[in-house]
C-alpha positions in Angstrom: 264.1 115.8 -24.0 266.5 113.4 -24.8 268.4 110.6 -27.1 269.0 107.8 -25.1 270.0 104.4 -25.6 267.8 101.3 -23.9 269.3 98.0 -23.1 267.1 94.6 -22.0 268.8 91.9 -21.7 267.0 90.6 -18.3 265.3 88.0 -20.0 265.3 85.1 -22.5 265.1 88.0 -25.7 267.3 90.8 -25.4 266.9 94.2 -27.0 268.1 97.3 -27.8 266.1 100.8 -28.2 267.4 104.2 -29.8 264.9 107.2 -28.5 264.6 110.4 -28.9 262.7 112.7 -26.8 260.4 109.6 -26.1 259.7 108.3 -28.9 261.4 105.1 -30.8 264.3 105.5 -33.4 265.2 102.3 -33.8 264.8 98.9 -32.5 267.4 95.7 -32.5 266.4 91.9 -31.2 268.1 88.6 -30.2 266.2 85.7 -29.4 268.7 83.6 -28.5 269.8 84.1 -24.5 272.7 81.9 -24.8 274.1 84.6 -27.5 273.6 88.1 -25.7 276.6 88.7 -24.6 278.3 88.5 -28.0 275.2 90.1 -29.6 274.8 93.5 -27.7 278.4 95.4 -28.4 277.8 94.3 -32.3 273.8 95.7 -32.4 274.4 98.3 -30.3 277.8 99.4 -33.3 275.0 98.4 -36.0 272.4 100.5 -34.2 274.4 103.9 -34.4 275.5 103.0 -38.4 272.1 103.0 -38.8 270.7 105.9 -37.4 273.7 107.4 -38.8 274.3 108.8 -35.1 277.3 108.5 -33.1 277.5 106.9 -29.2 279.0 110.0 -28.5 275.8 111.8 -29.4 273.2 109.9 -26.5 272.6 112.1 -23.6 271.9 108.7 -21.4 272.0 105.1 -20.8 269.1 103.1 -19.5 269.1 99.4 -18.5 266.8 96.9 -16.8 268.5 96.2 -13.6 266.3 93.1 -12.8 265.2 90.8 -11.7 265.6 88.4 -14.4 268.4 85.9 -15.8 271.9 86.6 -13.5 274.4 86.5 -17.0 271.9 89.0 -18.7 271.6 91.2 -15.9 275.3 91.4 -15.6 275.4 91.2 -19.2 273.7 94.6 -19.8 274.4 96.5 -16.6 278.1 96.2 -17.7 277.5 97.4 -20.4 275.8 100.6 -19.8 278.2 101.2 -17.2 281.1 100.8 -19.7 279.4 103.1 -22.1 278.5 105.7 -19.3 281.8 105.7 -17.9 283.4 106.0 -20.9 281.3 108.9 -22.3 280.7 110.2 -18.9 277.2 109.8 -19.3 274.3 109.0 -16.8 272.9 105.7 -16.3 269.3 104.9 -16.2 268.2 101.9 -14.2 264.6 99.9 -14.9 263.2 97.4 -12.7 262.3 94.3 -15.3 259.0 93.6 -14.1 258.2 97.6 -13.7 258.9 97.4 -17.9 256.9 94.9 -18.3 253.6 96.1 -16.8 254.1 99.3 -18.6 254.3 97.1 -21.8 251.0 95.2 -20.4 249.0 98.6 -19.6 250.0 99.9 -23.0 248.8 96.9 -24.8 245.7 96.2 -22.4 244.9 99.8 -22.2 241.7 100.0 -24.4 240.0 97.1 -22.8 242.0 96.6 -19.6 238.3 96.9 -17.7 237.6 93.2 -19.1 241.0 92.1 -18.7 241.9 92.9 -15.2 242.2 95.3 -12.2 245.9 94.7 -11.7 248.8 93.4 -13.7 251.0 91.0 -12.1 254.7 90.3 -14.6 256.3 87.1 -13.5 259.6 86.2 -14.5 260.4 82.3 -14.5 262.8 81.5 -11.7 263.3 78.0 -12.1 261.0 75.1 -10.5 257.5 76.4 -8.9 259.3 79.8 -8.5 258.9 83.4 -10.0 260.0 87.0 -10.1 256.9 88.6 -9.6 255.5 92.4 -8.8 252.0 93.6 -8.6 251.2 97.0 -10.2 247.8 98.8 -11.2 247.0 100.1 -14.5 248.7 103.1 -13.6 251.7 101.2 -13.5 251.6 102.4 -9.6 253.4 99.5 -7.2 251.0 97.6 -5.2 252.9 94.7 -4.3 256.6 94.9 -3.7 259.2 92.7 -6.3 259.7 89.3 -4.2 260.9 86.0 -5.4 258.3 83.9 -4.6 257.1 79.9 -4.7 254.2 79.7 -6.4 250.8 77.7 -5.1 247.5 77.5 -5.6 246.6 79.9 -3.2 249.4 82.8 -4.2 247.8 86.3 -4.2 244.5 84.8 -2.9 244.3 88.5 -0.6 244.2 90.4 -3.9 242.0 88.1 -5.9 239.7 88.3 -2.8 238.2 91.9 -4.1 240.3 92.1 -7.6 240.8 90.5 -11.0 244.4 89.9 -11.8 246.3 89.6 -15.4 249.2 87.4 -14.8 251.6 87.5 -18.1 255.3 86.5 -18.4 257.6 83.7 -18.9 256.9 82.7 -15.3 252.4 82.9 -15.4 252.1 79.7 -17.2 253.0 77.6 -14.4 250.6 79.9 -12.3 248.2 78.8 -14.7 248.3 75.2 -14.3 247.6 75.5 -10.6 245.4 78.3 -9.9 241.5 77.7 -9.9 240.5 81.5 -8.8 238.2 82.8 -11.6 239.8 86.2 -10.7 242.9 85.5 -12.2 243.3 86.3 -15.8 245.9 85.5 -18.0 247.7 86.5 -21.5 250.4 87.0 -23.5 252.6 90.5 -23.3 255.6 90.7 -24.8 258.0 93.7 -24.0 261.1 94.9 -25.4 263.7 97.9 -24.8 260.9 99.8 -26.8 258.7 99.4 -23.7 261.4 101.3 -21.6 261.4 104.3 -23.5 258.7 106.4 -21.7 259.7 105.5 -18.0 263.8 106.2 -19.5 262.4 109.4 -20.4 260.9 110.2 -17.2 263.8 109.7 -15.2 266.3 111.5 -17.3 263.7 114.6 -17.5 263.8 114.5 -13.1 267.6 113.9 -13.2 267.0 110.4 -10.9 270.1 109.0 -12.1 271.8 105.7 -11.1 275.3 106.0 -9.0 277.5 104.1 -11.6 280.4 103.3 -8.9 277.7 101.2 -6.9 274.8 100.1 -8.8 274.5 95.9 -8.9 271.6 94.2 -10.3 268.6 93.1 -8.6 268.8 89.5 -8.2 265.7 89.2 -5.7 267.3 86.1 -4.1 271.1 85.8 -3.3 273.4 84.5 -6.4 275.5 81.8 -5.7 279.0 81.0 -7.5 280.9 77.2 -7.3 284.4 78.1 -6.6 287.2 75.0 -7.2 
């Protein structure tokens, strides 16, 4: 069992999570993506005055690696490896769509029969594109983390002999296009609360991320303008 500190900022709402031996201590939001960087050293400060806890005290850092927004992955993966290095403590990584069907199957458990067979997260990637994964409700991997364009007839193999939820920033735009009655769609929000139990999993079978060489999962190459 122990405390460890969860960072998200993958996404357009970042968050932070204090746990302890799985279960939530305290929980810190920002809604505003332009701001996380400035936000997460300050909540992370007002987190630990809080709980009346020091950093010293966490036994473990966990961040969503990705995909999702290139500043907020390098936002919070710098982060956690400052902290860890600093404290010499392990880091935790969380792929963002693996979080977010964890979030879905925890919401959709008690009548995930009506809802779907499988959960699909997608992550808006700009355009017609998403960050997508498909998982069952055993949060088991079923369709590798791919970039992909989006048409009419995307996942029409799984939608052959399954019904699909599709939820995320990215499954709106799905839903304009796609006439499969198999598809399903709603609305599931996660946060660095929805890390917790998976955080806790890892740290318990010592699966730790090398914090020398760990990069976030971008899913499609990242592209800087140099002058």
């Amino acid at each position: 069992m122990a405390l460890i500190l969860n960072i998200d900022t993958a996404t357009d709402s970042a968050s932070i999570c204090l746990a302890k031996d799985g279960e939530e201590i305290l929980l810190l939001k920002n809604n505003e993506q332009k701001d996380h960087a400035a936000w997460l050293h300050v909540a992370i400060q007002k987190m630990m005055k809080q709980s009346k806890l020091e950093l010293a005290d966490i036994e473990a850092v966990a961040v969503t690696i990705g995909p999702g927004s290139y500043t907020g992955l390098r936002v919070g993966l710098a982060s956690a490896k400052g902290i860890c290095y600093a404290l010499n403590k392990p880091l935790i990584t969380l792929n963002t769509l693996l979080v977010m069907a964890n979030a879905a199957a925890n919401i959709l458990k008690d009548s995930f029969g009506e809802n779907a067979d499988l959960l699909c997260p997608m992550i808006d990637a700009r355009r017609m594109e998403v960050f997508t994964a498909v998982y069952n409700k055993d949060i088991s991997l079923i369709k590798e983390p791919v970039a992909l364009v989006l048409t009419e007839n995307s996942f029409e193999d799984l939608l052959a002999s399954n019904t699909i939820c599709f939820f995320g920033n990215g499954s709106e735009k799905f839903k304009s296009i796609i006439k499969n009655p198999a598809a399903r769609f709603n609305t599931v929000l996660y946060d660095a609360g929805s890390m917790i139990k998976l955080a806790e999993s890892i740290f318990l079978k010592k699966e730790f991320a090398d914090l020398a060489y760990t990069e976030p999962l971008y899913l499609k190459e990242f592209f800087t303008i140099t002058r």
